[in-house]
N, CA, C and O atoms as a printed pandas DataFrame, in Angstrom:
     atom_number atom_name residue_name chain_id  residue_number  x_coord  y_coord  z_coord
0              1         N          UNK        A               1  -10.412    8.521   28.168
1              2        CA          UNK        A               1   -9.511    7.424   27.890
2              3         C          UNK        A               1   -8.239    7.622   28.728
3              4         O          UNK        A               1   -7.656    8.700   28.607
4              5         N          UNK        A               2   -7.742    6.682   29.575
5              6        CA          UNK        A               2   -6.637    7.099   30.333
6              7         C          UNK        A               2   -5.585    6.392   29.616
7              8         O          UNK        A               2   -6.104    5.730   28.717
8              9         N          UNK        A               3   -4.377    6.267   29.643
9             10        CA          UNK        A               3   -3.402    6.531   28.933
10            11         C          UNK        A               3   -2.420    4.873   29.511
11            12         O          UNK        A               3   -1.623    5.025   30.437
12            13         N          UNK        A               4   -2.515    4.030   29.149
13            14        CA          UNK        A               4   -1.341    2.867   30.077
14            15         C          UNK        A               4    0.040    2.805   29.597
15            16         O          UNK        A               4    0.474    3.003   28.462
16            17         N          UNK        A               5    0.568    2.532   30.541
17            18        CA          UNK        A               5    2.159    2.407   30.450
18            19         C          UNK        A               5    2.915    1.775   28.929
19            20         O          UNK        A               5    3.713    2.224   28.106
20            21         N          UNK        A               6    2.331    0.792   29.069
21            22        CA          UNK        A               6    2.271    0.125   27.893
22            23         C          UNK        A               6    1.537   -0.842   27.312
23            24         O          UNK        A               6    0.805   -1.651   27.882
24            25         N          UNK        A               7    1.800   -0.713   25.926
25            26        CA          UNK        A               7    0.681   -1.009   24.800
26            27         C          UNK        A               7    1.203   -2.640   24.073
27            28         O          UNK        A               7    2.418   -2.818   24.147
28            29         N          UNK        A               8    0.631   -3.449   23.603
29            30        CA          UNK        A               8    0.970   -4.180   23.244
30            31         C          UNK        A               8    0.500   -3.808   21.207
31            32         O          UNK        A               8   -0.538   -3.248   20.856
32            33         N          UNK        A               9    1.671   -4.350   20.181
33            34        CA          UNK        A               9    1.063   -3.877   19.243
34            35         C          UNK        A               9    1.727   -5.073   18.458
35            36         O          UNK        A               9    2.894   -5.345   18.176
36            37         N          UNK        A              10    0.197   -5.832   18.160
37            38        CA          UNK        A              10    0.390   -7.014   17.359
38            39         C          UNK        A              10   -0.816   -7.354   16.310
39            40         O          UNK        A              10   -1.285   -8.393   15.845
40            41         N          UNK        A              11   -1.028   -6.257   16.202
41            42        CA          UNK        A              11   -2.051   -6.168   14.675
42            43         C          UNK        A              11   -2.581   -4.548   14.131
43            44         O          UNK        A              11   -2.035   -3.609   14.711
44            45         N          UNK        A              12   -3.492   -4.250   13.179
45            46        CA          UNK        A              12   -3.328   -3.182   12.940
46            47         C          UNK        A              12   -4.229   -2.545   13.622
47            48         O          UNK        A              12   -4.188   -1.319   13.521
48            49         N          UNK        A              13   -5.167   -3.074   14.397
49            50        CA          UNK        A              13   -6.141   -2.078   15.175
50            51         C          UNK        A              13   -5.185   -1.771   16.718
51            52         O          UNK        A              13   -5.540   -0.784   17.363
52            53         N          UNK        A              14   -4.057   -2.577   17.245
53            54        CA          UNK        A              14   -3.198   -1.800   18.212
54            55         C          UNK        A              14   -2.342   -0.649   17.583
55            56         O          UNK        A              14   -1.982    0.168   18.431
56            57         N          UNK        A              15   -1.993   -0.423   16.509
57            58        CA          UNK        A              15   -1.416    0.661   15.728
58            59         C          UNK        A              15   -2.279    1.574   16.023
59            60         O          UNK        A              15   -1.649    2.366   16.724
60            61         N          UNK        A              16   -3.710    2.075   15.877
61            62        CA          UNK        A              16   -4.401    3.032   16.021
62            63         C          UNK        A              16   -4.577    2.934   17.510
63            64         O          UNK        A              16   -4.232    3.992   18.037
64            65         N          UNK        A              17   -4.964    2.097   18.313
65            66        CA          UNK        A              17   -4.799    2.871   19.913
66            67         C          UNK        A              17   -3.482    3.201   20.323
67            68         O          UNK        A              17   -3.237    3.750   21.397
68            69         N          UNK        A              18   -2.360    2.769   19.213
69            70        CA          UNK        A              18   -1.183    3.693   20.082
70            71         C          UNK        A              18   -1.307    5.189   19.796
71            72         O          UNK        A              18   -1.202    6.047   20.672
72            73         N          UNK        A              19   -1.609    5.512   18.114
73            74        CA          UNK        A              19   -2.187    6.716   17.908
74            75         C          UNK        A              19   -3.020    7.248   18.777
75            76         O          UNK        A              19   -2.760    8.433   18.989
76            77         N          UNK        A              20   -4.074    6.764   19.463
77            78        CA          UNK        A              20   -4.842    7.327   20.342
78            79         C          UNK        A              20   -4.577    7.599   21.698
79            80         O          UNK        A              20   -5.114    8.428   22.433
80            81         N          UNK        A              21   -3.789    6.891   21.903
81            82        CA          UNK        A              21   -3.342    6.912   23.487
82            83         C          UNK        A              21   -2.231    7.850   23.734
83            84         O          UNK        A              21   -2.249    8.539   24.754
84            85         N          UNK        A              22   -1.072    7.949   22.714
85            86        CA          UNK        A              22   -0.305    9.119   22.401
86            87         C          UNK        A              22   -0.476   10.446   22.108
87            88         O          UNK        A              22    0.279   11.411   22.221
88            89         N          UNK        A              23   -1.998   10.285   21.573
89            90        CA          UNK        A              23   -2.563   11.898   21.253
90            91         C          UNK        A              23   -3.296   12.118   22.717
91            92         O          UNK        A              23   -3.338   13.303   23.046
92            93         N          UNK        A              24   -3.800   11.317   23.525
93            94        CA          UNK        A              24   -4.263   11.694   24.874
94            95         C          UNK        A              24   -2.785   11.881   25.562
95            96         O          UNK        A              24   -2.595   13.069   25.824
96            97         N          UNK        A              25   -1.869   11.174   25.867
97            98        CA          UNK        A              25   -1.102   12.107   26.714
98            99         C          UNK        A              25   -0.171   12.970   26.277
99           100         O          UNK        A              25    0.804   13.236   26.979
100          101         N          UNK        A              26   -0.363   13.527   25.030
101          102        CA          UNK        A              26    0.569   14.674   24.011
102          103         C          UNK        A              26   -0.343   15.474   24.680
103          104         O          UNK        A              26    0.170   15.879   25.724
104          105         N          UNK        A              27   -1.954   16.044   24.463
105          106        CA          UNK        A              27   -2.991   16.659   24.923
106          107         C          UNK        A              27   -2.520   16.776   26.505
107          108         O          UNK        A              27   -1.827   17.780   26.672
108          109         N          UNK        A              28   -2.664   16.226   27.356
109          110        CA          UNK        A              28   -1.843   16.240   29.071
110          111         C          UNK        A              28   -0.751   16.965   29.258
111          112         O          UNK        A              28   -0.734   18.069   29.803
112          113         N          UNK        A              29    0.285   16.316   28.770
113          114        CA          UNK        A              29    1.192   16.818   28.689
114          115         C          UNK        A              29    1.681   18.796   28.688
115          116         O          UNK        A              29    2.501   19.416   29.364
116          117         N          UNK        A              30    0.452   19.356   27.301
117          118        CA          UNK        A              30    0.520   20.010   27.029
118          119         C          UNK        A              30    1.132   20.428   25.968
119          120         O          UNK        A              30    1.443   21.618   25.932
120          121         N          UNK        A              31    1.452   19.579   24.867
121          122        CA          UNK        A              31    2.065   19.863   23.886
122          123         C          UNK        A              31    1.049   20.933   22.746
123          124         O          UNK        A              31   -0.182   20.932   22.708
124          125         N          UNK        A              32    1.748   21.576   22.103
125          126        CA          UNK        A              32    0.872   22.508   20.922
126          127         C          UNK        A              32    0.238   21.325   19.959
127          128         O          UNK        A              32    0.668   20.173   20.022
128          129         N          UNK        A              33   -0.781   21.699   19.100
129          130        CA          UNK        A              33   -1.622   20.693   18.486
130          131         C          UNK        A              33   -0.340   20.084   17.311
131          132         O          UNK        A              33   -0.196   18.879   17.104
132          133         N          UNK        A              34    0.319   20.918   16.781
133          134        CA          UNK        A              34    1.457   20.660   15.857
134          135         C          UNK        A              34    2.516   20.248   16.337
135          136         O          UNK        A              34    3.434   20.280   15.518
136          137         N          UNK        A              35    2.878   19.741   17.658
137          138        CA          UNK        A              35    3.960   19.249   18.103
138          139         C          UNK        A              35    2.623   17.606   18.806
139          140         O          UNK        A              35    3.027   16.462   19.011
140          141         N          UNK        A              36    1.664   17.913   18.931
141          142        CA          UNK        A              36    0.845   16.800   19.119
142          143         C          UNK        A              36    0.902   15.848   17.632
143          144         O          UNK        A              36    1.518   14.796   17.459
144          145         N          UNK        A              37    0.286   16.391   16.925
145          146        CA          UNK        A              37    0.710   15.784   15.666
146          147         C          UNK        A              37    1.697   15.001   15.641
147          148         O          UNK        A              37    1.614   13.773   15.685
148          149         N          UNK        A              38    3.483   16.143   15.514
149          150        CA          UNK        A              38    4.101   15.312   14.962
150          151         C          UNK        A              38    4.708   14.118   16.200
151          152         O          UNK        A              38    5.664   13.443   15.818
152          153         N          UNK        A              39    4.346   13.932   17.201
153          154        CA          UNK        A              39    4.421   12.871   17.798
154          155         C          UNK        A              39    3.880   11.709   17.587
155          156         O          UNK        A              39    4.437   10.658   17.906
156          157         N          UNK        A              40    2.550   11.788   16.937
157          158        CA          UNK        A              40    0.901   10.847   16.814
158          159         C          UNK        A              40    1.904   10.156   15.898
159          160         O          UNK        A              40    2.386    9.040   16.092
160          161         N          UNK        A              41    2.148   10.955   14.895
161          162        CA          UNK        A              41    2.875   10.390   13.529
162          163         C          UNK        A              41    4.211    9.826   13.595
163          164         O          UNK        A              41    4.514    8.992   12.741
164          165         N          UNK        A              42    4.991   10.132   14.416
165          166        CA          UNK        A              42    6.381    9.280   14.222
166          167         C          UNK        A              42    5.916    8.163   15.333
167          168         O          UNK        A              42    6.628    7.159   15.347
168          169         N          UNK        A              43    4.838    8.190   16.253
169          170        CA          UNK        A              43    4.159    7.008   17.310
170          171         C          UNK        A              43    4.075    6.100   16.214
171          172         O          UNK        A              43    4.603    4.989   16.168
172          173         N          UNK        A              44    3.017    6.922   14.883
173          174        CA          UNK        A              44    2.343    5.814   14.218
174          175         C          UNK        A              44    3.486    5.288   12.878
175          176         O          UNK        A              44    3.140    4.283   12.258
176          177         N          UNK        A              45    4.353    5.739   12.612
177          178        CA          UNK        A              45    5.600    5.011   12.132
178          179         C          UNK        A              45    6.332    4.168   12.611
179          180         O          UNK        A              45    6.783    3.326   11.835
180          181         N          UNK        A              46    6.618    4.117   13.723
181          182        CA          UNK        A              46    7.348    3.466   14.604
182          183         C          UNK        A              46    6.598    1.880   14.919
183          184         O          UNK        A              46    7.091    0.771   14.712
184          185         N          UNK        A              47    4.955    2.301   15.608
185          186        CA          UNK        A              47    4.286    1.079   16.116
186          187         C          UNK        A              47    4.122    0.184   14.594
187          188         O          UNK        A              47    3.886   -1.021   14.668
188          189         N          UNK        A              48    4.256    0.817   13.303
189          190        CA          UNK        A              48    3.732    0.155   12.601
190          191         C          UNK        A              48    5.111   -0.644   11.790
191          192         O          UNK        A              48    4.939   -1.574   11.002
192          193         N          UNK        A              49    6.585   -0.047   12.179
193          194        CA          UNK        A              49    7.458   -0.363   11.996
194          195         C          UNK        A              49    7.719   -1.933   12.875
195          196         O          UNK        A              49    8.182   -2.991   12.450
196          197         N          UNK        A              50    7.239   -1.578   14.172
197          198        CA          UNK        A              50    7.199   -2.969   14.455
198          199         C          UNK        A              50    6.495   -4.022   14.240
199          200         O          UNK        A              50    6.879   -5.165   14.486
200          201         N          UNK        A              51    5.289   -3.685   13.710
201          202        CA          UNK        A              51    4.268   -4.768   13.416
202          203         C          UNK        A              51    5.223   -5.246   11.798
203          204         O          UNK        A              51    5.766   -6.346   11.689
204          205         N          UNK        A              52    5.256   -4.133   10.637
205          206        CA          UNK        A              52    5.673   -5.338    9.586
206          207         C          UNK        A              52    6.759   -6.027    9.692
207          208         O          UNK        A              52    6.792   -7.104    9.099
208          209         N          UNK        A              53    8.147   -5.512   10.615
209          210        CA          UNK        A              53    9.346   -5.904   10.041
210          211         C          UNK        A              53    9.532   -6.673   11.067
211          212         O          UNK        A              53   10.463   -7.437   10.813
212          213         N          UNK        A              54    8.948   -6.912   12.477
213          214        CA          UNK        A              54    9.265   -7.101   13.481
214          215         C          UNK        A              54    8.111   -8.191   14.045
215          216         O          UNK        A              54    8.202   -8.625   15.193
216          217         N          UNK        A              55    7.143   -8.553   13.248
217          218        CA          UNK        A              55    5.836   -9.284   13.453
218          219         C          UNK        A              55    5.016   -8.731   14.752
219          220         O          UNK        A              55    3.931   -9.175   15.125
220          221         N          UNK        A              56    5.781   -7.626   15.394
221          222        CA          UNK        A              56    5.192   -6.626   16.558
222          223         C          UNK        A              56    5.562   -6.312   17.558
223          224         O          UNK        A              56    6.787   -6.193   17.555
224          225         N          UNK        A              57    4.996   -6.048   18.710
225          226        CA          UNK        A              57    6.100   -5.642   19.859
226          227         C          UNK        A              57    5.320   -4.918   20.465
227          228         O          UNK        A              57    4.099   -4.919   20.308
228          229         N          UNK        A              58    6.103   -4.050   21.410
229          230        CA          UNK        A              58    5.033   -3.107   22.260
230          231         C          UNK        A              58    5.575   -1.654   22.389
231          232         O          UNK        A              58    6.600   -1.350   21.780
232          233         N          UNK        A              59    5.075   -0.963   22.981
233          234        CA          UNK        A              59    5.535    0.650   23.525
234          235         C          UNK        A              59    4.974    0.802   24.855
235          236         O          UNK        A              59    3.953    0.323   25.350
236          237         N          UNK        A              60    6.101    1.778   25.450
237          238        CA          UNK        A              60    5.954    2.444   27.130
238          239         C          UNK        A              60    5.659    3.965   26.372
239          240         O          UNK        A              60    6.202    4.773   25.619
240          241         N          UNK        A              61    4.722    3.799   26.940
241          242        CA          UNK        A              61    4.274    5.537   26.947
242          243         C          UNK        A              61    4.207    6.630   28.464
243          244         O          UNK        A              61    3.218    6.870   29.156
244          245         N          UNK        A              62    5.501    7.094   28.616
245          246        CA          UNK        A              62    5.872    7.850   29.602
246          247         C          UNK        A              62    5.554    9.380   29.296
247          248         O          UNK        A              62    5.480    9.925   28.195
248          249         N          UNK        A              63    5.345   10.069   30.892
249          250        CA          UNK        A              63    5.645   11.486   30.798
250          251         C          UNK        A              63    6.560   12.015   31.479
251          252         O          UNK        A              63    6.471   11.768   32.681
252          253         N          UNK        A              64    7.605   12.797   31.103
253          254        CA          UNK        A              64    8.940   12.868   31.801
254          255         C          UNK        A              64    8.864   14.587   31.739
255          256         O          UNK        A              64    8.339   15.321   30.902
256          257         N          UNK        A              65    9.618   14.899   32.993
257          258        CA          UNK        A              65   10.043   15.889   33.153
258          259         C          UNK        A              65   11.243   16.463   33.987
259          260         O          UNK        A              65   11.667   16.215   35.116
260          261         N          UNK        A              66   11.605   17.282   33.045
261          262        CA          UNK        A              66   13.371   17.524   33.682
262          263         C          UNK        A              66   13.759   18.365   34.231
263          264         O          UNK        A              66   14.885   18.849   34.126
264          265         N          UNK        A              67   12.630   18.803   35.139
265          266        CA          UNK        A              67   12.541   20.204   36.134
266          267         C          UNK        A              67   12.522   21.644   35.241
267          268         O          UNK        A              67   12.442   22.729   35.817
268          269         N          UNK        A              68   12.582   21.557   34.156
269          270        CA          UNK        A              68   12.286   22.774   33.369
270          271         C          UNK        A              68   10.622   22.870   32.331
271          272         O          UNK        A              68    9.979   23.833   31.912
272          273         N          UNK        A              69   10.458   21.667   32.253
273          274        CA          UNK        A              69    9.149   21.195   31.124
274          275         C          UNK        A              69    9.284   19.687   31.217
275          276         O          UNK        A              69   10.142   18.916   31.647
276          277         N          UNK        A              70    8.064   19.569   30.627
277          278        CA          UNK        A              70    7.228   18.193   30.167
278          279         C          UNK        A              70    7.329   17.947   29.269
279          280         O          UNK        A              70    7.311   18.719   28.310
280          281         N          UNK        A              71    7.509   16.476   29.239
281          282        CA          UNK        A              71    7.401   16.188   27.506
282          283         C          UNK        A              71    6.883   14.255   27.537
283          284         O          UNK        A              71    6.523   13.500   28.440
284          285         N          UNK        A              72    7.059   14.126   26.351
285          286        CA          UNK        A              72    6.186   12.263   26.454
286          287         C          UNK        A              72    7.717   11.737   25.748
287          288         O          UNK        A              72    8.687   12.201   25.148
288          289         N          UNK        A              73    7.325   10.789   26.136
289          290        CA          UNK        A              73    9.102    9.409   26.068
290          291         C          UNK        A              73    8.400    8.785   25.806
291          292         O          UNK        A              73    7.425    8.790   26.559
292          293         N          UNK        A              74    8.339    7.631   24.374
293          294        CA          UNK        A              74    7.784    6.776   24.008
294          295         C          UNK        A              74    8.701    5.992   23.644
295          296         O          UNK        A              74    9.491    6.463   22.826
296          297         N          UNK        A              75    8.955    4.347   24.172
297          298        CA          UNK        A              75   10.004    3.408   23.817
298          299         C          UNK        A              75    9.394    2.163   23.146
299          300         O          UNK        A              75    8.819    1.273   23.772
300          301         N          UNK        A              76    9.587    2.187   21.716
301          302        CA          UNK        A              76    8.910    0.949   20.868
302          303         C          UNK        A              76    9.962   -0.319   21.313
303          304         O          UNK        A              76   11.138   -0.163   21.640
304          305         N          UNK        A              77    9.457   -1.209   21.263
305          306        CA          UNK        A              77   10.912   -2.081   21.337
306          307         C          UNK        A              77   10.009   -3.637   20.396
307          308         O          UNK        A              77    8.932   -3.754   19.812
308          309         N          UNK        A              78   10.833   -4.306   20.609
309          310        CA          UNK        A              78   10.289   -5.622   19.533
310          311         C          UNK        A              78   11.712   -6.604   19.622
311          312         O          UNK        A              78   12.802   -6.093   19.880
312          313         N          UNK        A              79   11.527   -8.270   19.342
313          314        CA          UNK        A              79   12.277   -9.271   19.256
314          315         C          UNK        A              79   12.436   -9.327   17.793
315          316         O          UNK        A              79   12.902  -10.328   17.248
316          317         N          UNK        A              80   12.209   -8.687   17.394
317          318        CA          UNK        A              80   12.173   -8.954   15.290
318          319         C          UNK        A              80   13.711   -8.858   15.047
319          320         O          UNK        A              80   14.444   -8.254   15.829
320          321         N          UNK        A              81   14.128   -9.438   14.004
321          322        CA          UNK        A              81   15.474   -9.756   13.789
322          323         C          UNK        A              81   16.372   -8.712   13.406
323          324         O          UNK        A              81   17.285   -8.730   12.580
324          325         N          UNK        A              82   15.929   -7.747   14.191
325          326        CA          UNK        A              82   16.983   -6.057   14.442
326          327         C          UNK        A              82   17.467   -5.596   12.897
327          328         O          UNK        A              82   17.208   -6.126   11.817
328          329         N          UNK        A              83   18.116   -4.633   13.150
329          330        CA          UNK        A              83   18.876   -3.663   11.892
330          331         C          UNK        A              83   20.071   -4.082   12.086
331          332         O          UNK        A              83   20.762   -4.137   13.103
332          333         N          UNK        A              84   20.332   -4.498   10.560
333          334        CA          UNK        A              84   22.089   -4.531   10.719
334          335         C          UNK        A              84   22.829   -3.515   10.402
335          336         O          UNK        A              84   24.003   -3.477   10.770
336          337         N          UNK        A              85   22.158   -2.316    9.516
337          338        CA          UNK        A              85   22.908   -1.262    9.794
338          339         C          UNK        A              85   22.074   -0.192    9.865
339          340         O          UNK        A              85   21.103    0.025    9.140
340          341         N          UNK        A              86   22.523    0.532   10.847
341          342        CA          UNK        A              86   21.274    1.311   11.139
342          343         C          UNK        A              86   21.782    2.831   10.701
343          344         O          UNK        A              86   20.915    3.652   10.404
344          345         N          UNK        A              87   22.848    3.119   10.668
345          346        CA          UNK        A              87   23.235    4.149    9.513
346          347         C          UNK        A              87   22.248    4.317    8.380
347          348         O          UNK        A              87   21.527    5.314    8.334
348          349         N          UNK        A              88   22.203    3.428    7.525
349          350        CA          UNK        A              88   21.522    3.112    6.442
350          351         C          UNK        A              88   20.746    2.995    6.645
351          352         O          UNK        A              88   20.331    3.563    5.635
352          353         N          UNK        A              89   19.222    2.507    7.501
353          354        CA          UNK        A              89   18.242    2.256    7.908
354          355         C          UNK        A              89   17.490    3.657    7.938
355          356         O          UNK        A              89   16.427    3.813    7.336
356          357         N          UNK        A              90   18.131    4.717    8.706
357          358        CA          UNK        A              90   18.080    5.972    8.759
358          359         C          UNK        A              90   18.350    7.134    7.921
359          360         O          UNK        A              90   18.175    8.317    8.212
360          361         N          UNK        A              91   18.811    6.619    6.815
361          362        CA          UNK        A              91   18.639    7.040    5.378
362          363         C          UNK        A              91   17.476    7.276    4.760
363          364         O          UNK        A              91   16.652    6.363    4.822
364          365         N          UNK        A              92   17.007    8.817    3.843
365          366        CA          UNK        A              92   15.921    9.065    3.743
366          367         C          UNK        A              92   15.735    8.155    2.076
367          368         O          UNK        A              92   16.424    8.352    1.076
368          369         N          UNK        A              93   14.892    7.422    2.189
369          370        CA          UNK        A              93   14.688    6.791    1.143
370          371         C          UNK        A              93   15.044    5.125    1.088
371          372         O          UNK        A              93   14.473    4.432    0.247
372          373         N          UNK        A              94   16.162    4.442    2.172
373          374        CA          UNK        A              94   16.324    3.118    2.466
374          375         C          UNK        A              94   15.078    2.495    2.379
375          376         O          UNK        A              94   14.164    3.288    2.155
376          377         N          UNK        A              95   14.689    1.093    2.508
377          378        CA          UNK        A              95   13.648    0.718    2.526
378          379         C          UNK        A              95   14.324   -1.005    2.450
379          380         O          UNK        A              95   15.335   -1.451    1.906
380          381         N          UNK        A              96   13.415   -1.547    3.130
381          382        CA          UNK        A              96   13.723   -3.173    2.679
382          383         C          UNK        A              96   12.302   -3.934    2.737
383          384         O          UNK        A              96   12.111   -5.149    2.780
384          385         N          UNK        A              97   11.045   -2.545    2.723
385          386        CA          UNK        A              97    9.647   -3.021    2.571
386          387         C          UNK        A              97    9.237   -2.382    1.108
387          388         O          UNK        A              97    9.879   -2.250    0.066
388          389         N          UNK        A              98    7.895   -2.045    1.481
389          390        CA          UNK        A              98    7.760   -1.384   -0.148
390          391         C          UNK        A              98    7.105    0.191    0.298
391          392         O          UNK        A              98    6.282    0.766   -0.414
392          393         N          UNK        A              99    7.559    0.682    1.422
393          394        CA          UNK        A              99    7.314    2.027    1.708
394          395         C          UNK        A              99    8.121    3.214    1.082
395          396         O          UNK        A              99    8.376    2.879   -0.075
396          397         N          UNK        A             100    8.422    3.944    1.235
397          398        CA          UNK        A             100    9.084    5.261    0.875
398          399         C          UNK        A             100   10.576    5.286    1.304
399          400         O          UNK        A             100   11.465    5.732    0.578
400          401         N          UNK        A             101   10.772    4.783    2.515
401          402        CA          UNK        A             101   11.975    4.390    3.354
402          403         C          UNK        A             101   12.541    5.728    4.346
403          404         O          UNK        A             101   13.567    6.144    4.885
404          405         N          UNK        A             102   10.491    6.199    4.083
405          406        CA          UNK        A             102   11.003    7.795    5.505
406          407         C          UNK        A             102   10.223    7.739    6.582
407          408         O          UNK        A             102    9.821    8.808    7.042
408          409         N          UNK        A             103    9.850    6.521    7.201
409          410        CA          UNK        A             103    9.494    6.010    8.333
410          411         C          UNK        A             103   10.779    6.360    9.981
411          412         O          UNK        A             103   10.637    7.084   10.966
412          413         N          UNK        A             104   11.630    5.664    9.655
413          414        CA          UNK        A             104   12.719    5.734   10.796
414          415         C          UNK        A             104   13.246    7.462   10.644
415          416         O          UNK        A             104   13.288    8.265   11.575
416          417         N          UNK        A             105   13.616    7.732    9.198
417          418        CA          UNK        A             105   14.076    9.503    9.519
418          419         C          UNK        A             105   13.180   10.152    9.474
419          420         O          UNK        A             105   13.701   11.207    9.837
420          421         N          UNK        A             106   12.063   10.410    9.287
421          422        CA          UNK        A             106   11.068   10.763    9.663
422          423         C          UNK        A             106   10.899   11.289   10.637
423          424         O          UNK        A             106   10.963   12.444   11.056
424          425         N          UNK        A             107   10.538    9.819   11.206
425          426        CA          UNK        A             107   10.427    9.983   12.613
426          427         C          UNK        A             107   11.291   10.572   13.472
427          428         O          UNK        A             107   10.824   11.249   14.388
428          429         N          UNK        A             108   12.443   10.447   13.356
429          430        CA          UNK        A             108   13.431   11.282   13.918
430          431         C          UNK        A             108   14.050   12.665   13.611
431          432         O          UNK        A             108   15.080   13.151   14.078
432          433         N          UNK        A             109   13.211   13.166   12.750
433          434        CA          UNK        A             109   13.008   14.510   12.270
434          435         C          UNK        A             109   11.778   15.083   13.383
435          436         O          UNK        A             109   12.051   15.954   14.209
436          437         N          UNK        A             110   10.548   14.534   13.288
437          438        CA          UNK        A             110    9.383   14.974   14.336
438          439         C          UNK        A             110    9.391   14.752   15.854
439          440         O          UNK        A             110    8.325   14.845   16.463
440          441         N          UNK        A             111   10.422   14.490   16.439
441          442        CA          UNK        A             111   10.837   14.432   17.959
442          443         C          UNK        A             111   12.368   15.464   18.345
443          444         O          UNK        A             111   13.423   15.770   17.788
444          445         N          UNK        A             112   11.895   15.634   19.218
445          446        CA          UNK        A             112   13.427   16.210   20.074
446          447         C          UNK        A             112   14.579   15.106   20.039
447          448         O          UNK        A             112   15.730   15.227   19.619
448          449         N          UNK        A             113   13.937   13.977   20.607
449          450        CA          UNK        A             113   15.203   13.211   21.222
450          451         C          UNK        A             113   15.213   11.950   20.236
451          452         O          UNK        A             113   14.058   11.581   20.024
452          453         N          UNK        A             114   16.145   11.199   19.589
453          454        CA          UNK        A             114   15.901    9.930   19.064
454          455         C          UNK        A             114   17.011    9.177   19.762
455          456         O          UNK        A             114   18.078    9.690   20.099
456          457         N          UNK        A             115   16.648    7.847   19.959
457          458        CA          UNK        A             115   17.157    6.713   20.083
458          459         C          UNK        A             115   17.177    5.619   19.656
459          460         O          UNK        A             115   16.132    4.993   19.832
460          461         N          UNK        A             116   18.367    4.856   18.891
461          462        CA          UNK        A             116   17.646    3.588   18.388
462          463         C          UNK        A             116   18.830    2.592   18.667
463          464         O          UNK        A             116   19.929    2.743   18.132
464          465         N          UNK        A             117   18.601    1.763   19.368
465          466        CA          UNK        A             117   19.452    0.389   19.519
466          467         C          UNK        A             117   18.790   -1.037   18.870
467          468         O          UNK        A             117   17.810   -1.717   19.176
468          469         N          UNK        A             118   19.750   -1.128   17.899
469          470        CA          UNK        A             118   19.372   -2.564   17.614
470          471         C          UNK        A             118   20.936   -3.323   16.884
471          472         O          UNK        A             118   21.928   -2.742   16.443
472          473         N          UNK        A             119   20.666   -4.697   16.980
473          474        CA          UNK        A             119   21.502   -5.445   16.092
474          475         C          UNK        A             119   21.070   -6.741   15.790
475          476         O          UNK        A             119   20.400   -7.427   16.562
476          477         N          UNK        A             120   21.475   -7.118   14.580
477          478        CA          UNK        A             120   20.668   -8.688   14.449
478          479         C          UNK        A             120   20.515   -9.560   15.062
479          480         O          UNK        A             120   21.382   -9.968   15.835
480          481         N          UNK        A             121   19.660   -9.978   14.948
481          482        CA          UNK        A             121   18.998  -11.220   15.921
482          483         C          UNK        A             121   18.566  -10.563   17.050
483          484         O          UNK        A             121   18.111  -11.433   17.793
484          485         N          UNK        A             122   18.475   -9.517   17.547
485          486        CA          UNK        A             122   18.571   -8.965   19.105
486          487         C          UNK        A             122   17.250   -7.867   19.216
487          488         O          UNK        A             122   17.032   -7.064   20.123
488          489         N          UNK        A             123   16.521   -8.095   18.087
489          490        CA          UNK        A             123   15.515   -6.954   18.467
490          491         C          UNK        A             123   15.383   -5.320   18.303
491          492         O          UNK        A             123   16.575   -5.018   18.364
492          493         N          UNK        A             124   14.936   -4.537   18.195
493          494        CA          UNK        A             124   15.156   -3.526   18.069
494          495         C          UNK        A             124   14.099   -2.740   19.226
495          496         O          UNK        A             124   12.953   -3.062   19.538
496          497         N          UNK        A             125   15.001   -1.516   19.760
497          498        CA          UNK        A             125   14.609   -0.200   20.694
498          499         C          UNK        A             125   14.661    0.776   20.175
499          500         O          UNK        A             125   15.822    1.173   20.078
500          501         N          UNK        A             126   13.653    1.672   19.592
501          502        CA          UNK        A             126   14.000    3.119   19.423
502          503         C          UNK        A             126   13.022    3.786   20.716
503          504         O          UNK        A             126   11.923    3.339   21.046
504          505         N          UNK        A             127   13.668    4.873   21.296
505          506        CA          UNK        A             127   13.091    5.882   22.061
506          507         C          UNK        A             127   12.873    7.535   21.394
507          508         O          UNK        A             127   13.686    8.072   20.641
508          509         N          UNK        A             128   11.764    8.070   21.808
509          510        CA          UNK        A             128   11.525    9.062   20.886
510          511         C          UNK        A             128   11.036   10.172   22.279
511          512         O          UNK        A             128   10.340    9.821   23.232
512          513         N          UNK        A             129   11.399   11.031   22.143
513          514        CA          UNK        A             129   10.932   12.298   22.864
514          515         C          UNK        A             129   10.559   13.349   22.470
515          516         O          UNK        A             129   11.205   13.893   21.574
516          517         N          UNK        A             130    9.367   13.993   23.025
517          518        CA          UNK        A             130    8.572   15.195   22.677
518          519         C          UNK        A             130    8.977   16.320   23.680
519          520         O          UNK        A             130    9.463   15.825   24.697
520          521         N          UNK        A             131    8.943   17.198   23.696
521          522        CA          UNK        A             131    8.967   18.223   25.061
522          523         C          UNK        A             131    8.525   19.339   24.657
523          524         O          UNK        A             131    8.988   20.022   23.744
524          525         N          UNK        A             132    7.064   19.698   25.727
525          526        CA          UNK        A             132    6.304   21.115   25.442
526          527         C          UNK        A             132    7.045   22.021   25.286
527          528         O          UNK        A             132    8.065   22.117   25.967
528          529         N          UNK        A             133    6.722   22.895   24.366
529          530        CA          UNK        A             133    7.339   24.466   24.432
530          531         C          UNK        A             133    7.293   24.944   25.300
531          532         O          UNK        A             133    7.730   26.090   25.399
């Protein structure tokens, strides 16, 4: 399975090839099976973050390296009517679905790098980074 730039994710069977396509270039990359993991999983929080709240969106699935190591850059992005506060959003336990509300910190617990830009009406970007040991 080779790995494309980007994914389009607008139902729940694109949620699982982002899982799949993220665990093939976590595997490339060279990440440990437990740093493979927790990438698969904040991938699969994220893609699925955009499908409910966001009616969907897509991800770039990059491999970056910064002359010392490798690692995968994954950028969800979506037109869905953004976070108005994203302080709070990122709160373990927030929620404005009927999940747990540890999707977004979560996820940003199981990556190196987090990024998230959004504001209402404007869509939302989070970027997430892995980097091999």
């Amino acid at each position: 399975m080779t790995t494309p730039g980007e994914l389009p994710i607008t139902g729940n069977g694109d949620v699982v090839l982002v899982r799949q396509h993220v665990r093939t270039a976590a595997v490339n990359v060279g990440l440990s099976l437990v740093d493979q993991t927790k990438v698969v999983t904040a991938a699969s929080e994220l893609a699925r973050n955009a499908l409910v709240y966001a009616g969907g969106g897509q991800v770039r699935i990059e491999v970056v390296d910064n002359g010392v190591r490798r690692g995968l850059k994954l950028t969800f992005s979506d037109s869905g009517p953004g976070i108005p506060d994203i302080e709070q959003a990122l709160t373990d336990g927030w929620t404005t679905g009927n999940g747990l509300g540890l999707g977004l910190s979560g996820s940003r617990r199981l990556v190196d790098e987090f990024d998230l830009e959004s504001a209402p009406g404007e869509g939302t970007r989070i970027t997430v980074t892995k980097w091999a040991r």
